[in-house]
N, C-alpha and C positions, 0 to 999 in steps of 0.2 A: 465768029463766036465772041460774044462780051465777055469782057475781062471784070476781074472784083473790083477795079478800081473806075472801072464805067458806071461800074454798080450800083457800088459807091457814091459815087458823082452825081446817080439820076437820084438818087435817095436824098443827097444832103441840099437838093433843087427846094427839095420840098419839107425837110425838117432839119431840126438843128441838133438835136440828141440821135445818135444811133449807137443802139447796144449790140456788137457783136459775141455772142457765146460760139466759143470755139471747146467745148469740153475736152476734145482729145487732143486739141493741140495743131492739128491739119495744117493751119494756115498762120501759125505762130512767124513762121519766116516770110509770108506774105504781110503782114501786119507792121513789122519790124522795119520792113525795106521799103514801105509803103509811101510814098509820098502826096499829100491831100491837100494843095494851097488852098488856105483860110480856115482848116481845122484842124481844130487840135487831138491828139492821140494820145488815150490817157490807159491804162490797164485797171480796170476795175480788182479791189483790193489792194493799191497803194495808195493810199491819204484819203481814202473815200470820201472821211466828213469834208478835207478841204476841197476835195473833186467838187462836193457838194453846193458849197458856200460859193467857189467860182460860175458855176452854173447858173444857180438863184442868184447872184449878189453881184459879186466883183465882174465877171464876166458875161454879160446877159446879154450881148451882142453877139456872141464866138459861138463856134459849131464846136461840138466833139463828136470822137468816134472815140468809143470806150468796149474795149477789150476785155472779154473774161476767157481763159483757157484755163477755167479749172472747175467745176458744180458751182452752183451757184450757191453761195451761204443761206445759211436757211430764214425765211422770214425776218423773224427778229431780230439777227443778227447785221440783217440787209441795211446800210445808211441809203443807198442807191435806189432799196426795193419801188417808192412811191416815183422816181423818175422813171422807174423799167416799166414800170406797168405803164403808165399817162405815154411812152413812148414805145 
């Protein structure tokens, strides 16, 4: 059986952004205790614009896997929204 972090692993081969939506929360302790060498693990809705600006800007070489356990904010409110969609 693969595990999330094989998952993981075969995903991040082939892209550098992955949005994980967890809305109930299932895998919040999966997530926590996870370890990904060469990516970073960010929770979407903390510092989003700067999440932002490292993606596009300062960090354009670095992988993430960015975390939402909770709805997703709505449209406009989304700094995130035009990387979720393109990824």
């Amino acid at each position: 059986m693969t595990t999330i972090k094989e998952k993981l692993d075969n995903l991040f081969e082939k892209h550098r952004l992955i949005f994980w939506l967890d809305e109930a929360s299932a895998f919040n302790s999966d997530y926590t205790e996870m370890s990904l060498p060469n990516v970073e693990k960010r929770r979407m809705g903390e510092a989003d614009f700067q999440l932002k600006y490292e993606i596009l800007k300062s960090k354009k070489d670095h992988k993430f896997l960015i975390y939402l356990n909770n709805p997703m904010l709505p449209d406009e409110h989304n700094l995130l929204l035009d990387l979720y969609l393109s990824n």
